[in-house]
PDB file with one MODEL, atoms N, CA, C and O in Angstrom:
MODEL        1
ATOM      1  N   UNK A   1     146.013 143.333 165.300  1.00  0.00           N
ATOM      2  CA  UNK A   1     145.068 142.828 164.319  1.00  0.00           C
ATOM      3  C   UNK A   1     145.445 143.343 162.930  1.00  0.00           C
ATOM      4  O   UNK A   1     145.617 144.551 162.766  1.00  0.00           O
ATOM      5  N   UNK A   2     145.557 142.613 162.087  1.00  0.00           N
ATOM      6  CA  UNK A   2     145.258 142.701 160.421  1.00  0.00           C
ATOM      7  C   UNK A   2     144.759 144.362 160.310  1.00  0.00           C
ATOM      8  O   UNK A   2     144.266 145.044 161.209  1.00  0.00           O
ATOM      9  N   UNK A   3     144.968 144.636 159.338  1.00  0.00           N
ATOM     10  CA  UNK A   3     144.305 146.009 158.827  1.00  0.00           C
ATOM     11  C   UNK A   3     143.293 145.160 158.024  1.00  0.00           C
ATOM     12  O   UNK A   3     143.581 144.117 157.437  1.00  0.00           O
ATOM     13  N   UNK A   4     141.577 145.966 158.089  1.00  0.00           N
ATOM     14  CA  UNK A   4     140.883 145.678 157.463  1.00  0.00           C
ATOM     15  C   UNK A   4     140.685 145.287 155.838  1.00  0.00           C
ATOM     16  O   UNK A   4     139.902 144.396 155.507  1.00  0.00           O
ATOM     17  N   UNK A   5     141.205 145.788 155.194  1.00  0.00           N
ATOM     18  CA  UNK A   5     141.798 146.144 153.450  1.00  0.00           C
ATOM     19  C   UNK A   5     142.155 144.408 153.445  1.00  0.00           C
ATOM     20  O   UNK A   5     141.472 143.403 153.249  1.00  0.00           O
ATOM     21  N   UNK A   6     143.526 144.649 153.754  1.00  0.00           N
ATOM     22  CA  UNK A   6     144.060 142.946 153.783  1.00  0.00           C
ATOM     23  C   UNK A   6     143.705 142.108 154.045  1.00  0.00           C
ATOM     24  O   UNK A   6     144.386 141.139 153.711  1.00  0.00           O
ATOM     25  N   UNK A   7     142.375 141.823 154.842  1.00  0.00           N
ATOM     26  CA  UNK A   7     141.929 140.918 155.382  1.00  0.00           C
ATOM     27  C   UNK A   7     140.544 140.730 154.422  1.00  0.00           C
ATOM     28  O   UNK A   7     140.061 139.635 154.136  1.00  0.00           O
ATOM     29  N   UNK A   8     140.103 141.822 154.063  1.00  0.00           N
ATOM     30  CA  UNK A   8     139.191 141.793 152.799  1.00  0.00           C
ATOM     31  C   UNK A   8     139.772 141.499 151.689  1.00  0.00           C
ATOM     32  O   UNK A   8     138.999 141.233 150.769  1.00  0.00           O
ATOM     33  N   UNK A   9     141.296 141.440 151.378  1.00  0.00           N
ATOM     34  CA  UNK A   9     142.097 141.364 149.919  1.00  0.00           C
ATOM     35  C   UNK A   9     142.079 139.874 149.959  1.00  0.00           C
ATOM     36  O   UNK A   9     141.570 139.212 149.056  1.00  0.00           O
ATOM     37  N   UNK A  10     142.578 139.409 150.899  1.00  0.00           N
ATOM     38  CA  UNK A  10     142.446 137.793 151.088  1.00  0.00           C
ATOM     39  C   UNK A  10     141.022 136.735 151.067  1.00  0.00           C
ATOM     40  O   UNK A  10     140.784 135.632 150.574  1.00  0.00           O
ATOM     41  N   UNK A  11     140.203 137.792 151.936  1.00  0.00           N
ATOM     42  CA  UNK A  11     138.677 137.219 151.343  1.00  0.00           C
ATOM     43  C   UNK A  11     138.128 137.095 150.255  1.00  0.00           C
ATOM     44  O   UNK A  11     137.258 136.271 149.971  1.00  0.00           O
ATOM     45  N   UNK A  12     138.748 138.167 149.347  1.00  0.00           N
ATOM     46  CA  UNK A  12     138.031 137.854 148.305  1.00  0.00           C
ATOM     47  C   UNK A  12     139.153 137.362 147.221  1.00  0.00           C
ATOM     48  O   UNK A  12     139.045 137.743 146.056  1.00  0.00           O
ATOM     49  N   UNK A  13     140.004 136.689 147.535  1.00  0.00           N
ATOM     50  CA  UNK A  13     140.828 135.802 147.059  1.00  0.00           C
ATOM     51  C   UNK A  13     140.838 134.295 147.139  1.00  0.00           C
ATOM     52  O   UNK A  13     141.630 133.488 146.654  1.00  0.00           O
ATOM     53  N   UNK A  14     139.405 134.067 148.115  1.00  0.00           N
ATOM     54  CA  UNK A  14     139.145 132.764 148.604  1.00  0.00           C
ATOM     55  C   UNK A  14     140.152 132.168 149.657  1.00  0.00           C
ATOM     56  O   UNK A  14     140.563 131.012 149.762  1.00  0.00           O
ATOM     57  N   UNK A  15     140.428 133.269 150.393  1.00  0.00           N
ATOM     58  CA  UNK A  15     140.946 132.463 151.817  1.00  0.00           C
ATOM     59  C   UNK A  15     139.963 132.377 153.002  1.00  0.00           C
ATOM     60  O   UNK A  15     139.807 133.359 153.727  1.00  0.00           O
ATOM     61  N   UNK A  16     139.233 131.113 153.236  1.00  0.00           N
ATOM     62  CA  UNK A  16     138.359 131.284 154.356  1.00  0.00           C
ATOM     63  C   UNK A  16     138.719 131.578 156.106  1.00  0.00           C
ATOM     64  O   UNK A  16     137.852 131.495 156.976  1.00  0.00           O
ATOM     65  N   UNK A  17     139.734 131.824 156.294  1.00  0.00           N
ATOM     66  CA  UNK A  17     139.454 132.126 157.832  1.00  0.00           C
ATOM     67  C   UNK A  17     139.462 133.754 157.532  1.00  0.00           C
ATOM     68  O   UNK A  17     139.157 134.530 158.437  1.00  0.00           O
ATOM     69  N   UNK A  18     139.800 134.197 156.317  1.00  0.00           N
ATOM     70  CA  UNK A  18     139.991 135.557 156.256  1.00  0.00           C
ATOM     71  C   UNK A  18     138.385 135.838 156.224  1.00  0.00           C
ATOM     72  O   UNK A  18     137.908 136.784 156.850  1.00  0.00           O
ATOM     73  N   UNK A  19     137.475 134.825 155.344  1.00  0.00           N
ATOM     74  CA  UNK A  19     135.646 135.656 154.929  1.00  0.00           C
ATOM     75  C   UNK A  19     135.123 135.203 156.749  1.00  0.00           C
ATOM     76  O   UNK A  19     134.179 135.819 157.244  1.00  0.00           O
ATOM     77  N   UNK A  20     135.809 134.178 157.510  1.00  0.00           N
ATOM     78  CA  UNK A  20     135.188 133.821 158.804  1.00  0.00           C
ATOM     79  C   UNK A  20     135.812 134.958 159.800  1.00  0.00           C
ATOM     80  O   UNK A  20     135.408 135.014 160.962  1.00  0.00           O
ATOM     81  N   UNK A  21     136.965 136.006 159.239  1.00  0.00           N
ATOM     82  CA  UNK A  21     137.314 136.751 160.354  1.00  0.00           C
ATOM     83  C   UNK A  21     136.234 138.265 159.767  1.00  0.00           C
ATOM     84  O   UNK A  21     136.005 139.108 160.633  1.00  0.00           O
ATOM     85  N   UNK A  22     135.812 138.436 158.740  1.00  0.00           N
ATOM     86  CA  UNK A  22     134.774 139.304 158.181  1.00  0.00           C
ATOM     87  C   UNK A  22     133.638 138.996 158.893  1.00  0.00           C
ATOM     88  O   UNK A  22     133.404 139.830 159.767  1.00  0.00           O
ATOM     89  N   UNK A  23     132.742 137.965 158.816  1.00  0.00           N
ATOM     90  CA  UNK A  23     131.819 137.522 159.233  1.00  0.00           C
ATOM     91  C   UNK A  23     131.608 137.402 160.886  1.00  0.00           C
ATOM     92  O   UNK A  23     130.456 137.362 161.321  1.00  0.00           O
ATOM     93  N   UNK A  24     132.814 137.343 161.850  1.00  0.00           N
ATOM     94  CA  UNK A  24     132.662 137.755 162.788  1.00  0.00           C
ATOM     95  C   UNK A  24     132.787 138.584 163.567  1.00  0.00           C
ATOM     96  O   UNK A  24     132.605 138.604 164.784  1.00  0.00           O
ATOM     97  N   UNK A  25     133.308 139.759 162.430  1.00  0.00           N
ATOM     98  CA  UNK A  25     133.197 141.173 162.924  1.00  0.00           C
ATOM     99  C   UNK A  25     132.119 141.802 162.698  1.00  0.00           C
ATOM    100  O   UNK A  25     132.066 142.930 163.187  1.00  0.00           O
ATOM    101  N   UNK A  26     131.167 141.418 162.070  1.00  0.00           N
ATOM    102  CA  UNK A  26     130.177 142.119 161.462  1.00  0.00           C
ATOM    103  C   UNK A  26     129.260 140.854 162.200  1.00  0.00           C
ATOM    104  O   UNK A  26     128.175 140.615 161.671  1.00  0.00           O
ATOM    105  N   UNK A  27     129.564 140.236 163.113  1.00  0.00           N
ATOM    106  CA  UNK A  27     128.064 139.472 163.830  1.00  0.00           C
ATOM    107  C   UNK A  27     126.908 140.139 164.913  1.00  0.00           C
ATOM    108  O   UNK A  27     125.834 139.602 165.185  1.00  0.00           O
ATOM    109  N   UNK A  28     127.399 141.432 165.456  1.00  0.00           N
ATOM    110  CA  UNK A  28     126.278 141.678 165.473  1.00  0.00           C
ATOM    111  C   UNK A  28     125.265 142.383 164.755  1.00  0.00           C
ATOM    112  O   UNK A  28     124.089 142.442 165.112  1.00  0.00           O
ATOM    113  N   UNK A  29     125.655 142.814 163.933  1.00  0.00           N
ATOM    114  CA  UNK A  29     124.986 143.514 162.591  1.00  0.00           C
ATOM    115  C   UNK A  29     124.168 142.017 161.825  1.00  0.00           C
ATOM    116  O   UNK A  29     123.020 141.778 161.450  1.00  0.00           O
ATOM    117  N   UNK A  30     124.971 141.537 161.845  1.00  0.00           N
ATOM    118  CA  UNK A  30     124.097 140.143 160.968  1.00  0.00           C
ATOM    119  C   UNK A  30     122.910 139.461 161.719  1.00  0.00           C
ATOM    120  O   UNK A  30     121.833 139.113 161.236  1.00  0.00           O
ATOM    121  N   UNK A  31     123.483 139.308 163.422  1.00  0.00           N
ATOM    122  CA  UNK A  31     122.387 138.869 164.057  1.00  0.00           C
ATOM    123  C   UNK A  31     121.306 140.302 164.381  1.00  0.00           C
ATOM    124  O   UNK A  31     120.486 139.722 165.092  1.00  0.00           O
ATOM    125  N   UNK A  32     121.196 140.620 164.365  1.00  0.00           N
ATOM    126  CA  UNK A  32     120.077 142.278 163.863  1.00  0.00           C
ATOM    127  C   UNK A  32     119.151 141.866 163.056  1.00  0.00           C
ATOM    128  O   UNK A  32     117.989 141.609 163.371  1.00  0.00           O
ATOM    129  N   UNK A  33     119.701 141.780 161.846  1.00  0.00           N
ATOM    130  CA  UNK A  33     119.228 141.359 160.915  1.00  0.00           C
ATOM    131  C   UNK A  33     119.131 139.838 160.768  1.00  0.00           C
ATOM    132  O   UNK A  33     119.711 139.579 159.713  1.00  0.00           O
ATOM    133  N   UNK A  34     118.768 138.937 161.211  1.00  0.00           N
ATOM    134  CA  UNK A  34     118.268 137.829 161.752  1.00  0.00           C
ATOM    135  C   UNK A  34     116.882 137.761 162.905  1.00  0.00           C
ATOM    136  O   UNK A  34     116.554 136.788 163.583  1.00  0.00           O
ATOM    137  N   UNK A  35     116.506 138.542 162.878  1.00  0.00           N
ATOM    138  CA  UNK A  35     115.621 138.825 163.792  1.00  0.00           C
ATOM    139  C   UNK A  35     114.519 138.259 163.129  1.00  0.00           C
ATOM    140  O   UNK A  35     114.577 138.519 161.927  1.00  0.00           O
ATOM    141  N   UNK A  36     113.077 137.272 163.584  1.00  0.00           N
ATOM    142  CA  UNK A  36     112.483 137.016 162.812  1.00  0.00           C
ATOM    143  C   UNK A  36     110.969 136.883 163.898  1.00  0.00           C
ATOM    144  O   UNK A  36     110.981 135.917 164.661  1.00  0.00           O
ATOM    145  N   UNK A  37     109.749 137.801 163.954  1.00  0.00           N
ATOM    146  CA  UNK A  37     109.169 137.788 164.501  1.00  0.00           C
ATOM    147  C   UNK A  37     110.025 138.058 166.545  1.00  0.00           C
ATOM    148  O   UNK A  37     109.462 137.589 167.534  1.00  0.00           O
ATOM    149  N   UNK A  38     110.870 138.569 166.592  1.00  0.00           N
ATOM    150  CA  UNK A  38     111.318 139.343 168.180  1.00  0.00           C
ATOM    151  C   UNK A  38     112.287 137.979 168.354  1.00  0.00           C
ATOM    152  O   UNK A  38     113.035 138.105 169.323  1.00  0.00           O
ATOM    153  N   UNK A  39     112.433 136.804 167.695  1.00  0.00           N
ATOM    154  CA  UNK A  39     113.934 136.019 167.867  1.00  0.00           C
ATOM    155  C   UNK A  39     114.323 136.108 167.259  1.00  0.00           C
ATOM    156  O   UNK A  39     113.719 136.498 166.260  1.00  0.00           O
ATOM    157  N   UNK A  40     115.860 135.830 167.177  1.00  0.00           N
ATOM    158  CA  UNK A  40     116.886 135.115 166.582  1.00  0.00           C
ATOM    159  C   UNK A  40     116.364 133.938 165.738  1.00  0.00           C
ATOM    160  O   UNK A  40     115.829 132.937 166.214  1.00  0.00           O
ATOM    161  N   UNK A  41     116.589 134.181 164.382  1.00  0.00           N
ATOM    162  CA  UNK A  41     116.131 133.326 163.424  1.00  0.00           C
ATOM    163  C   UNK A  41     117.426 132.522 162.893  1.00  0.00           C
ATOM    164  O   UNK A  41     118.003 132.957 161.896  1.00  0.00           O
ATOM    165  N   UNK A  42     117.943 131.241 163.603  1.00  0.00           N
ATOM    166  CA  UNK A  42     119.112 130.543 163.300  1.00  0.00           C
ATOM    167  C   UNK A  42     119.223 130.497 161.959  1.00  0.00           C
ATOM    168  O   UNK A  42     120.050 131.262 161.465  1.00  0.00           O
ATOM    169  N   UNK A  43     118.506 129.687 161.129  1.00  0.00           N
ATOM    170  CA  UNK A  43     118.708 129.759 160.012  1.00  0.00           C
ATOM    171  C   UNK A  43     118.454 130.779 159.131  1.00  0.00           C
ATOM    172  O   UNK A  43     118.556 130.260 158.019  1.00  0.00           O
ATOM    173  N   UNK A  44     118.173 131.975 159.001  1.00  0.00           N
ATOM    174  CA  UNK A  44     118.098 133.433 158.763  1.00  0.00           C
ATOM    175  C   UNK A  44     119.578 133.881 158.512  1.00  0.00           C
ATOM    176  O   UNK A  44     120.048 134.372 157.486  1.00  0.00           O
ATOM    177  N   UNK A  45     120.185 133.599 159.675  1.00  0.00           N
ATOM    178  CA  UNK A  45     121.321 133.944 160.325  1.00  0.00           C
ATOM    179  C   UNK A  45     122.296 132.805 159.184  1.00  0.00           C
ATOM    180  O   UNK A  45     122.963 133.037 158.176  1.00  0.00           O
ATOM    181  N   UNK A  46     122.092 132.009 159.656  1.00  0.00           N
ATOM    182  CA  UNK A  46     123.031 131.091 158.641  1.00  0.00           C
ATOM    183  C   UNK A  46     123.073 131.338 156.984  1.00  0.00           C
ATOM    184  O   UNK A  46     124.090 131.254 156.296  1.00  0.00           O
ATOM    185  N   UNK A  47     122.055 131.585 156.626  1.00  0.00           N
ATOM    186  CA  UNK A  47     121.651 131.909 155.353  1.00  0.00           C
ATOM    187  C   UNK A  47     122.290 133.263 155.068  1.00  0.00           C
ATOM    188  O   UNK A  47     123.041 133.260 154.092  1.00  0.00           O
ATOM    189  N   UNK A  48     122.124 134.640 155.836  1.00  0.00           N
ATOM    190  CA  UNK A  48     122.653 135.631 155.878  1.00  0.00           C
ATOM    191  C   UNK A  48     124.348 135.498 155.815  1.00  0.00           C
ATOM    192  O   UNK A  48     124.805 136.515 155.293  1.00  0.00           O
ATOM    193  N   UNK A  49     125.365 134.568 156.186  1.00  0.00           N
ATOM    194  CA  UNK A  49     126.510 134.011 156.271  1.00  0.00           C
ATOM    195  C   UNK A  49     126.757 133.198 155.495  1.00  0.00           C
ATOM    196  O   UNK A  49     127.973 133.028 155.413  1.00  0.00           O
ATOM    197  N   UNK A  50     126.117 132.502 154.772  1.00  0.00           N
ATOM    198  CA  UNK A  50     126.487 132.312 153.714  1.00  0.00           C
ATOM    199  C   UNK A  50     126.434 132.823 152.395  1.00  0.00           C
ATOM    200  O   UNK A  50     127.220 132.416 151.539  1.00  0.00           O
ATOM    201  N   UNK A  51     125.564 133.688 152.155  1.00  0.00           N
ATOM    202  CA  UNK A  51     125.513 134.956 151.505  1.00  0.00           C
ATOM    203  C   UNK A  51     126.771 135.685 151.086  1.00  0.00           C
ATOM    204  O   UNK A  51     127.220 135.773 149.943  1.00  0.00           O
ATOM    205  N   UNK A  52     127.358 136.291 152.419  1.00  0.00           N
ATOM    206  CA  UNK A  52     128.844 136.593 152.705  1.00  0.00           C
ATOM    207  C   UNK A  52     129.816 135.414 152.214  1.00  0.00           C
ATOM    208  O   UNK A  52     130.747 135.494 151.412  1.00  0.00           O
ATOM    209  N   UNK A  53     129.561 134.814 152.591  1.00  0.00           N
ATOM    210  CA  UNK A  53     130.942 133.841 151.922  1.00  0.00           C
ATOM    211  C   UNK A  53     130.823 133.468 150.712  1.00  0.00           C
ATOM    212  O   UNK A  53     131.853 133.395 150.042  1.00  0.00           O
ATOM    213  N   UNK A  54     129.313 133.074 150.001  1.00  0.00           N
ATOM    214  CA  UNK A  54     129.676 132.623 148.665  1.00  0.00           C
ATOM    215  C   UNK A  54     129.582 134.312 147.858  1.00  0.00           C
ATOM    216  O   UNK A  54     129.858 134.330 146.658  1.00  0.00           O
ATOM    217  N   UNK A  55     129.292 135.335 148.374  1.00  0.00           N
ATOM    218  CA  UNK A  55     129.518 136.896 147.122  1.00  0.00           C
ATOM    219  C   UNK A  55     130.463 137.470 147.565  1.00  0.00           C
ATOM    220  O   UNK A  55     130.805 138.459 146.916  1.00  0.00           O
ATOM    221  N   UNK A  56     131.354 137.100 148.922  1.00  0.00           N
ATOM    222  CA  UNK A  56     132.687 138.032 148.731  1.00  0.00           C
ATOM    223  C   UNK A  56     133.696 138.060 147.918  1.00  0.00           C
ATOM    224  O   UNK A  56     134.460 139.025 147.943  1.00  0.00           O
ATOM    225  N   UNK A  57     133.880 137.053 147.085  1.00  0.00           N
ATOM    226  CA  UNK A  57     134.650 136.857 145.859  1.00  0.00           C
ATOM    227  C   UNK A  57     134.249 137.665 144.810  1.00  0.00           C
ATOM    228  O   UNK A  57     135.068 137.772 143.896  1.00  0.00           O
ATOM    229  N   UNK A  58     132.841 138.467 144.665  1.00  0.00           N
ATOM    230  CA  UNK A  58     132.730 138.909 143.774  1.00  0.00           C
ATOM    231  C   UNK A  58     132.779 140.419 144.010  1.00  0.00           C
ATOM    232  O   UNK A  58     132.571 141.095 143.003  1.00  0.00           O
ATOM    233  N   UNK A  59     132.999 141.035 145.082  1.00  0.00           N
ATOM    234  CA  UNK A  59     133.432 142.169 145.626  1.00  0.00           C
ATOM    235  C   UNK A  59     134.556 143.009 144.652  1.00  0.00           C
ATOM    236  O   UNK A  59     135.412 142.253 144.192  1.00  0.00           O
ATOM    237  N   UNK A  60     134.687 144.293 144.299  1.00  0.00           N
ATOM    238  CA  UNK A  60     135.331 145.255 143.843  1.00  0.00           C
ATOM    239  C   UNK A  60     136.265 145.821 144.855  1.00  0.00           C
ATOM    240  O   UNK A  60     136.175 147.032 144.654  1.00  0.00           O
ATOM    241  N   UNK A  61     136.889 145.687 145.574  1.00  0.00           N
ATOM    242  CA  UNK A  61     137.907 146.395 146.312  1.00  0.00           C
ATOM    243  C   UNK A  61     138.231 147.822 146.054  1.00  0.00           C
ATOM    244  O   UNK A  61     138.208 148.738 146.877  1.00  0.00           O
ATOM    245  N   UNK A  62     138.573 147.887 144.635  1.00  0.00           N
ATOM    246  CA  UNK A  62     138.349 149.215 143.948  1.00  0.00           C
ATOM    247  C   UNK A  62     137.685 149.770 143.321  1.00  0.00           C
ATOM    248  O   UNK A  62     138.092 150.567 142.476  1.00  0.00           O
ATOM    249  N   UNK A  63     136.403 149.509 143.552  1.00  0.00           N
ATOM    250  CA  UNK A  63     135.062 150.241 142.942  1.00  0.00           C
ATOM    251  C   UNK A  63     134.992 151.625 143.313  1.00  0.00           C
ATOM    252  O   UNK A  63     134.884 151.738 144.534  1.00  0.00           O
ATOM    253  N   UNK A  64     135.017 152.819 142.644  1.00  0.00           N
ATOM    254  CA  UNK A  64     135.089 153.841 142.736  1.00  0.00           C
ATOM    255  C   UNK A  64     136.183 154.790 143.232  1.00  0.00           C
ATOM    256  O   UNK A  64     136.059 155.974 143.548  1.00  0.00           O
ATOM    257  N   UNK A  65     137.592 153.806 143.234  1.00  0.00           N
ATOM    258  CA  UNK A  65     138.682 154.425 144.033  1.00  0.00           C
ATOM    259  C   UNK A  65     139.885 153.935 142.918  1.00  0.00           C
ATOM    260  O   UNK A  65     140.833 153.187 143.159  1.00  0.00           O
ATOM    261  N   UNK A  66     139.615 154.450 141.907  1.00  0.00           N
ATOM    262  CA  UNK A  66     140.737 154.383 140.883  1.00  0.00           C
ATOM    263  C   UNK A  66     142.059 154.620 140.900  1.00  0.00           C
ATOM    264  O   UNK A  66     142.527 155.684 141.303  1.00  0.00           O
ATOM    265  N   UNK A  67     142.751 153.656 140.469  1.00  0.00           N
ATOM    266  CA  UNK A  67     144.381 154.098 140.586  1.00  0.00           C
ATOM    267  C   UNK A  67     144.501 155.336 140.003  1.00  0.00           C
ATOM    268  O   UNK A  67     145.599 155.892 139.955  1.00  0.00           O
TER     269      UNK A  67
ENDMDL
END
């Protein structure tokens, strides 16, 4: 597998299977947080994923880790 870094360098470069290989590493954390009254709130969930895909472009990679 990809090292994480690179696969985030490409996400937020606008390559989408790279923000869809983010997004499905982090699915059960997202479906967690989709929870809406003790279900799975589909569109919660969808909304939460797209979230991720349209602000990972605006991500800092090097926020606080200066050359």
């Amino acid at each position: 597998m990809d090292d994480f870094n690179e696969i985030l360098r490409r996400a937020i470069q606008g390559d989408a299977p790279s923000v869809e290989q983010i997004i499905r590493r982090y699915q059960p954390l997202i479906n967690r947080y989709s929870i809406w009254n003790g279900r799975l709130d589909e569109d919660l969930r969808q909304y939460i994923e797209l979230q991720i895909f349209r602000k990972i472009s605006k991500f800092n990679l090097y926020a606080g880790n200066p050359k």
